[in-house]
C-alpha positions in Angstrom: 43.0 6.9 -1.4 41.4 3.4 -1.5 37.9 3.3 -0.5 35.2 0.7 -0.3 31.6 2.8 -0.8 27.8 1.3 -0.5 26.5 4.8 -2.0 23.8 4.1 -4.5 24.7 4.5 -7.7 22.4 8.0 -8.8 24.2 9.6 -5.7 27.6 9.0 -6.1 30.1 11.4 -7.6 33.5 10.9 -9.5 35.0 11.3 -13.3 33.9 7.6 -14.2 32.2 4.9 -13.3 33.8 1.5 -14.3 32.2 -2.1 -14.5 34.1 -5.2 -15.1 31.9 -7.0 -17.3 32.2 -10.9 -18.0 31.8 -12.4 -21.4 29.2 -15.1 -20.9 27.7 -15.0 -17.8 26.1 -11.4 -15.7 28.3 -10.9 -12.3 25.8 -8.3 -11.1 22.4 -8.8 -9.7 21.8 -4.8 -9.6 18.9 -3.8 -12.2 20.4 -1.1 -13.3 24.1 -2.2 -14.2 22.7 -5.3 -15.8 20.6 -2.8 -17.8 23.7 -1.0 -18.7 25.6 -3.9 -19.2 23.1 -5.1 -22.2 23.2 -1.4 -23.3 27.1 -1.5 -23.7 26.9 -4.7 -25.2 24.7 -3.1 -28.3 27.7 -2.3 -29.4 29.5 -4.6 -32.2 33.0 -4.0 -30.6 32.0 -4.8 -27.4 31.6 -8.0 -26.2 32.9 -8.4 -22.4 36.4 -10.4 -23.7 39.3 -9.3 -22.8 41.0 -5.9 -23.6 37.2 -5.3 -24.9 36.3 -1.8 -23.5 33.3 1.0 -24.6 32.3 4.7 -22.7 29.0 5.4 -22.0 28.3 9.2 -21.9 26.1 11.6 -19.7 23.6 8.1 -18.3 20.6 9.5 -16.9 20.1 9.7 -13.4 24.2 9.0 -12.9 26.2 12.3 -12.2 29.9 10.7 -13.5 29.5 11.7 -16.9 30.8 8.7 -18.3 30.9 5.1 -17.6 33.7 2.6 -18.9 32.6 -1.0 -19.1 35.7 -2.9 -19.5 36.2 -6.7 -20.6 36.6 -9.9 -17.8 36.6 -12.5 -21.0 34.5 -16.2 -20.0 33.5 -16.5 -16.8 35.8 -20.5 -16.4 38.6 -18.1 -16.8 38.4 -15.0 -14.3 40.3 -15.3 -10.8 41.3 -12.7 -8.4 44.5 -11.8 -10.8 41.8 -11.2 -13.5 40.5 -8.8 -11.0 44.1 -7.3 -10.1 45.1 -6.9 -13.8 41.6 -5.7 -14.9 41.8 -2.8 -12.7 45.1 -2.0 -12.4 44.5 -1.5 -16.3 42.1 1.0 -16.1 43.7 3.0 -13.0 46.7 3.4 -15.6 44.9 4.4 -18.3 42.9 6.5 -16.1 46.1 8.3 -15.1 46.6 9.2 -19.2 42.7 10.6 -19.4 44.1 12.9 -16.2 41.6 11.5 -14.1 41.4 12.0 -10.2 38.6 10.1 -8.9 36.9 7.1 -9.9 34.5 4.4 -9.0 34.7 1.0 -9.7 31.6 -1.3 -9.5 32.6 -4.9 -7.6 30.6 -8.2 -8.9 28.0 -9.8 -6.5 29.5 -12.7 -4.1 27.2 -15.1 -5.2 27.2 -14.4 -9.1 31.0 -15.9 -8.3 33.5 -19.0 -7.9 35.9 -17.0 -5.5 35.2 -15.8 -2.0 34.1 -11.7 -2.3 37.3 -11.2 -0.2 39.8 -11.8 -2.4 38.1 -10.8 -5.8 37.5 -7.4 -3.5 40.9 -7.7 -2.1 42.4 -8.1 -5.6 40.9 -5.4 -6.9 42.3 -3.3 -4.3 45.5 -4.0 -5.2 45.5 -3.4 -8.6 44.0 -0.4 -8.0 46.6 0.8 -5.7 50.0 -1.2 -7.6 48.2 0.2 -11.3 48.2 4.1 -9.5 52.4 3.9 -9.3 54.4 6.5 -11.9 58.1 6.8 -11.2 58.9 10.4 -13.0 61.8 11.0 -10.0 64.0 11.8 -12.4 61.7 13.4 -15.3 62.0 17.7 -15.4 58.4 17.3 -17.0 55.4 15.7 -14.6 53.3 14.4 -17.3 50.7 12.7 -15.3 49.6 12.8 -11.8 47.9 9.3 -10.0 44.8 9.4 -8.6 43.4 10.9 -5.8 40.8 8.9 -5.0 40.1 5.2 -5.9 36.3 3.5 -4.4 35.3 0.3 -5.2 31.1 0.4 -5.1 29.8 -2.8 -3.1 27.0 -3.8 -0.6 26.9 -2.7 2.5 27.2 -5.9 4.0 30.3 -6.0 2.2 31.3 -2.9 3.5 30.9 -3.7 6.7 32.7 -6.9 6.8 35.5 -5.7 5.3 35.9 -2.1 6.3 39.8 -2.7 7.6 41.0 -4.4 4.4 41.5 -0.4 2.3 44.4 0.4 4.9 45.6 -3.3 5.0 46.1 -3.4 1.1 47.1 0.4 1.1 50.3 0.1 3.3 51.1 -3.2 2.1 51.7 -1.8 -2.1 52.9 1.3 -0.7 55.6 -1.0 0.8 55.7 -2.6 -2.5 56.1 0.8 -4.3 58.6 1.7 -1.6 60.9 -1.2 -2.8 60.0 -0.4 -6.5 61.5 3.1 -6.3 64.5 2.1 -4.6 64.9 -0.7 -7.3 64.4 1.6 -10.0 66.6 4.3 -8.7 70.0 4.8 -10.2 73.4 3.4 -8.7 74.8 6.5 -8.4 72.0 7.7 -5.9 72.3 4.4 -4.0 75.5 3.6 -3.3 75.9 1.8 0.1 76.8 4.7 2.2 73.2 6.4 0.9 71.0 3.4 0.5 71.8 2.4 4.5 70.9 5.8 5.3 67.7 6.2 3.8 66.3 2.5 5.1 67.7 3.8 8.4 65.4 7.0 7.6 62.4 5.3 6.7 62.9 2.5 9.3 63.0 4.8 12.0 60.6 6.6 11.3 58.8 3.5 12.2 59.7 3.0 15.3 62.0 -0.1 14.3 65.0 -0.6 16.4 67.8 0.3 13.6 71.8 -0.4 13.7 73.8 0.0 10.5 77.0 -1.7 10.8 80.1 0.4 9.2 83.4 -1.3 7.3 85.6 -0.5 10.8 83.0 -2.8 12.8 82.6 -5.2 10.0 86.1 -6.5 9.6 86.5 -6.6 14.0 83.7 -9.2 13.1 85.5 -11.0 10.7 83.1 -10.7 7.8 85.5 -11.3 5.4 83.3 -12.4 2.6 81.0 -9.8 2.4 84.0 -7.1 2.4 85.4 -9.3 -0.8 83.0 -8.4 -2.3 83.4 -4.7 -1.2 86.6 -4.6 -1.6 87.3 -3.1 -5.4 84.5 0.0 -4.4 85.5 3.4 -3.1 81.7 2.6 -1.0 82.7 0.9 1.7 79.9 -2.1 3.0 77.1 -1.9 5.5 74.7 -3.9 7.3 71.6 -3.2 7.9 70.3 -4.1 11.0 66.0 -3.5 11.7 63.8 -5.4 14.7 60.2 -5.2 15.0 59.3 -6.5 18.0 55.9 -6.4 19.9 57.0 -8.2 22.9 54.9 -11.0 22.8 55.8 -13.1 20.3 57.5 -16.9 21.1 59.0 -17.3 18.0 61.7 -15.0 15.7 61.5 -14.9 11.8 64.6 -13.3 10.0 64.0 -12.2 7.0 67.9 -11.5 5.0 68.0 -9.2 1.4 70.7 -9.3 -0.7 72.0 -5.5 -1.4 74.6 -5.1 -4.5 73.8 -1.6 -5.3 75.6 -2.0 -8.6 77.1 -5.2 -9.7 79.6 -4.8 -12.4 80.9 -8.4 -11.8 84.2 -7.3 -10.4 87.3 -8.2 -11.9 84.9 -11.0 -14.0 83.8 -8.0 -15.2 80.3 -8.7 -17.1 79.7 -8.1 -20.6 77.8 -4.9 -22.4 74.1 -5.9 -22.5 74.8 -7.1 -18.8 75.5 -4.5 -17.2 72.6 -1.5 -18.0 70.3 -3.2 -15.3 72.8 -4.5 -12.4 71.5 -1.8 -10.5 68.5 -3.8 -9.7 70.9 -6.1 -7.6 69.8 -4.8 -4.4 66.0 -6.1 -4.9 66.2 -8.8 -2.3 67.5 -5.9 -0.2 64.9 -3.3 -1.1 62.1 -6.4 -0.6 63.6 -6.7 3.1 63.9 -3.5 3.6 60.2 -2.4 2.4 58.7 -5.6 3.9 59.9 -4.6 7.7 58.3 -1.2 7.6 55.1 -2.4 6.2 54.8 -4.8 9.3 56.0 -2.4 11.4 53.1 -0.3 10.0 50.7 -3.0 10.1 51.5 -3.8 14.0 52.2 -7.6 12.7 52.5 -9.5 16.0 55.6 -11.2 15.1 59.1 -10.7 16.3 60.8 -10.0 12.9 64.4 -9.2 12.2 65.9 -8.1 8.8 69.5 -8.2 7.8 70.4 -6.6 5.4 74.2 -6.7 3.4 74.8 -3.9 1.3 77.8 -3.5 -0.9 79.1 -2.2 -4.5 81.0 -5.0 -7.0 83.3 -3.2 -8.5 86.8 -3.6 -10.6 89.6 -1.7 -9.3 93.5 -2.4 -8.2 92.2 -3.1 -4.8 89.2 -5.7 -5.8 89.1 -9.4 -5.1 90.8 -11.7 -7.4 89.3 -15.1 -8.5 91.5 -17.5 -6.7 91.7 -15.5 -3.6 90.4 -17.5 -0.4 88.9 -15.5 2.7 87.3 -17.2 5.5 83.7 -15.8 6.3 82.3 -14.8 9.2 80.9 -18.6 10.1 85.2 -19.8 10.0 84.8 -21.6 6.5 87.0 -20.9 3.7 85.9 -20.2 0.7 87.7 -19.9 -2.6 86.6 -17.6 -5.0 86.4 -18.7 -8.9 84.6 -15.7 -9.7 84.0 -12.6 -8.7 80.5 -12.5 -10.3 79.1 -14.9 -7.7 78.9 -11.8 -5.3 75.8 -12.2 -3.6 76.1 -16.0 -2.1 79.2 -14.2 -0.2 77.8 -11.5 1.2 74.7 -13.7 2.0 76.6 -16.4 3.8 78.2 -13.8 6.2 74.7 -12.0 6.8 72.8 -15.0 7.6 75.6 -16.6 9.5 75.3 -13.4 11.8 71.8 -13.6 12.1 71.7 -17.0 13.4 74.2 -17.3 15.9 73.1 -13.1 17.2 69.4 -13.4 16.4 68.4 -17.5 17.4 66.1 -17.1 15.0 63.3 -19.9 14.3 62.8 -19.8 10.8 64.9 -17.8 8.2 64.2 -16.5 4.6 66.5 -14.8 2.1 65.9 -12.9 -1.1 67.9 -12.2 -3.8 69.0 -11.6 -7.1 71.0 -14.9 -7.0 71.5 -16.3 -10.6 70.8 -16.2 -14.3 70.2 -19.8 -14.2 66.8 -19.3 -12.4 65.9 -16.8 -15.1 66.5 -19.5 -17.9 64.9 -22.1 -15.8 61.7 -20.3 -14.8 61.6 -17.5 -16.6 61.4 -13.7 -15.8 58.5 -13.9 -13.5 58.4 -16.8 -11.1 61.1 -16.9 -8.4 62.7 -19.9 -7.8 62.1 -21.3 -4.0 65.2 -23.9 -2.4 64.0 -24.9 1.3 64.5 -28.6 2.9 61.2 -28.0 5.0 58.6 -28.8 3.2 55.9 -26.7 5.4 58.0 -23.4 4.6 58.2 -23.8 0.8 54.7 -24.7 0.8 53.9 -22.0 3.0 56.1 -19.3 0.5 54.3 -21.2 -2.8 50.4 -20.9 -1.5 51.5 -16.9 -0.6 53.0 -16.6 -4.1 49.1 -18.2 -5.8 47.5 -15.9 -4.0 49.3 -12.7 -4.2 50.1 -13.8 -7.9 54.4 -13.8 -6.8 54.5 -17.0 -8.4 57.2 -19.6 -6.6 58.2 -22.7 -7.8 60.1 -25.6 -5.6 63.4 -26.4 -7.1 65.6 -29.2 -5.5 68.8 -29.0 -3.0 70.4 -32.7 -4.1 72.7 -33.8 -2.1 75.0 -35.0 -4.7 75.5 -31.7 -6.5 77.4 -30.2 -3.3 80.2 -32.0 -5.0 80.2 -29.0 -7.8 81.3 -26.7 -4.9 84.0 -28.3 -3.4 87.1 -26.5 -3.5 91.1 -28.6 -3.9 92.3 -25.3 -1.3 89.3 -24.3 0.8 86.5 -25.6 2.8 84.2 -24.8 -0.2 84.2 -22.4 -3.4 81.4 -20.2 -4.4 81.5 -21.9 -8.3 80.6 -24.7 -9.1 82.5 -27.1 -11.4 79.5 -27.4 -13.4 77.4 -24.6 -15.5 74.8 -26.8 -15.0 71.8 -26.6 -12.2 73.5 -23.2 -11.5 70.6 -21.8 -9.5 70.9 -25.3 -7.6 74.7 -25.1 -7.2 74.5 -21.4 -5.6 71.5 -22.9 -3.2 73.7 -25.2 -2.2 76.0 -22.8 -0.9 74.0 -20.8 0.8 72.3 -24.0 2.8 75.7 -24.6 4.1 75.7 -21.9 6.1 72.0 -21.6 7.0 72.3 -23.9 10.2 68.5 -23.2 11.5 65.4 -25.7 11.5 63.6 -23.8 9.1 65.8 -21.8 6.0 64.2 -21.0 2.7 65.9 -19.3 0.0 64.4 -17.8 -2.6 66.0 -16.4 -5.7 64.1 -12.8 -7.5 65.9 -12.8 -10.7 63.9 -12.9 -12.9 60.6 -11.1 -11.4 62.6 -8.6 -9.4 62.7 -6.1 -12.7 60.6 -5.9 -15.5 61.8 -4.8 -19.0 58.5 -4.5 -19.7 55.4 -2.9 -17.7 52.5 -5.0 -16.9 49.3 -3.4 -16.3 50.0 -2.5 -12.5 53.6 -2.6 -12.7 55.4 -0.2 -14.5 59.1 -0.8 -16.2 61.5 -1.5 -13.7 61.6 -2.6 -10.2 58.7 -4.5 -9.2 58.8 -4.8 -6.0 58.2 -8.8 -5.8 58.5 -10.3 -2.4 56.9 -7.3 -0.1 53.2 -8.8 -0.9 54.2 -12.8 -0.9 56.2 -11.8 2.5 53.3 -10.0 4.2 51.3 -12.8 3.2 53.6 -15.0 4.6 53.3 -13.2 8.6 49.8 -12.7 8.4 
């Protein structure tokens, strides 16, 4: 579908050709788009800012019969995002003019401030987030993506970078992998189905796959993941995948929180809560999508992902707040409320993973907390790491794939907050405050491994409202910061 094409531009063929055109500066040296670029620019409504956009029709010596010249805004204030939004704009609307093939022009390398690569790169990937449409559930197919998206550049270009179309392609169609599986409703993912179709996909990869059932889980004493289980007629599983290539001297596990549905259990959640607590498996689907796509990619790393997958539900048979259970790791831990869910079934998973796996470094994702929402917002993700190469490592990823982290603390005085009067430790804190902190905190006391990062998706793991390459609903963060991450 992606393509990257040196074709001049009276011989190529499509429905459109479109040019990204800056507001105050040319980002072309080709004669004839800067000649069209002034001609577009005749008119009063277009000026190259943003949103700005105008049609040529029936160009001579051009067989597309139209050519969309769409705004950049100033030059000081395009990056590769720019790029990613820009296009990922025009693939959508695109989609709406039922479109199948277009042709986007790329700017010259020196006309710019970023390295071709990732302006190109960029570009890319807006094409390919922008060409999504989740209609699984729709009786009527209103649109249909694109067949066929090309980005016109040099042959030089061309040459250089003739592997990155695949790269880019099988890394958002993981990303669109763990969109759909956000975005899909509970009832079509409970734990039992969800396990089986990662199992499906993963195989199909050639990953080494083990799904752990309830019988198995309780001989290995993971008591605080089946808590959590416990009030759901969907018994819990955990997902085992490997990728490895046989050479690699160091292991990475990568562990994804999977509540398919979290009502909150007997702390029961409120109305207005609830309608989207299916996206409570993101971490999980972000694992998940991540280990095929580097299975797909060949990645020369030894990767493992662990994945806990349960439903929170209320029921005669669900944990109580109060209750103590002692996870898999031997440490109690009293439960104050049965909406803290995740941090359980976390603490078991990556307890497992260490002592199984040895692993060198190990980074979970999750739907953690509300309180990283109100902290950062709904589309940064909060990152909780005491080595400071890995967080920096996760934040650079984040700049450039635009999954935007931010550093929060892990103070040693706040592990006061989760001490528990009964048990070795409780999964609320004392304190409402610094809750995305608190829950950290619990976590890192379990994570005994050099390296451990933590980073929490709530807010950017679903979107209430569609950006121009991500529609509404899962988003599929973490797959592209990940990959980023092993390359």
């Amino acid at each position: 579908m992606l393509q990257l094409i040196s074709t001049g531009l009276q011989k190529v063929t499509a429905d459109a050709i479109v040019i990204p055109v800056c507001e105050d500066r040319t980002i072309y040296v080709d004669k004839t788009i800067v000649a069209w670029i002034q001609e577009a620019k005749k008119f009063q409504e277009f000026k190259g800012r943003k949103s700005d956009e105008v049609t040529l029709y029936h160009v001579p010596e051009v067989k597309p019969e139209r050519i969309i010249f769409s705004g950049l805004g100033k030059f000081s204030e395009i990056n590769p995002e720019t790029f990613r939004g820009l296009i990922g704009g025009i693939v959508q609307s695109s989609i709406k003019k039922e479109f199948s093939h277009i042709l986007i022009a790329a700017p010259d390398e020196e006309k710019l401030d970023h390295p071709i690569e990732l302006i190109i790169e960029a570009m890319l990937e807006g094409a390919c987030l922008g060409n999504h449409i989740f209609d699984r559930y729709k009786k009527e197919k209103k649109y249909k993506a694109l067949k066929k998206i090309g980005v016109l550049t040099s042959s030089n270009i061309v040459k250089k970078l003739r592997h990155l179309p695949d790269r880019i392609q099988t890394i958002c169609e993981g990303t669109i992998m763990a969109r759909n599986w956000v975005s899909t409703p509970p009832n079509e993912k409970k734990p039992e189905q969800f396990s089986r179709e990662i199992a499906r996909l993963a195989g199909k990869e050639k990953l080494k796959v083990r799904v752990i059932q309830e019988g198995e889980l309780k001989k290995l004493k993971m008591n605080a993941m089946l808590a959590v289980a416990a009030g759901s007629e969907s018994s819990a599983r955990l997902v085992i995948l490997e990728h490895e290539p046989g050479d690699s001297k160091q292991t990475i596990v990568l562990v994804g929180k999977g509540v398919t549905f979290d009502s909150g259990g007997i702390n029961l959640k409120p109305s207005g809560s609830l309608e989207d607590m299916k996206m409570d498996m993101a971490g999980a689907a972000a694992v998940a999508a991540t280990m095929i796509t580097a299975a797909r990619l060949g990645i020369r790393k030894r990767l493992i992902g662990v994945i806990p997958i349960v439903e929170n539900m209320p029921s005669g048979s669900a944990t109580r707040p109060g209750d103590i259970v002692r996870s898999y790791a031997g440490k109690t831990v009293e439960i104050g409320n049965t909406d803290a869910e995740g941090r359980l079934i976390l603490i078991d998973a990556i307890s497992y993973a260490i002592k199984k796996f040895r692993p060198d470094t190990v980074i979970d994702l999750a739907t953690l907390t509300g309180a990283c929402v109100m902290a950062l917002g709904e589309k940064i993700a909060g990152v909780f790491s005491p080595d400071d190469d890995l967080s920096n490592m996760l934040i650079s990823a984040g700049e450039k794939t635009y999954e935007r982290c931010w550093r929060l603390p892990l103070p040693e005085d706040y592990k006061e907050l989760i001490k528990s009067d009964l048990a070795d430790i409780k999964n609320l804190a004392s304190s409402r405050m610094g809750g995305a902190i608190t829950a950290a905190l619990f976590l890192s006391e379990f994570a005994d491994v050099s390296k451990w990062a933590h980073i929490d998706i709530a807010g950017p793991a679903f979107a209430k409202k569609g950006t121009t390459y991500c529609p509404k609903g899962g988003t599929g963060f973490g797959v592209r910061l990940l990959c980023e991450v092993l390359k």
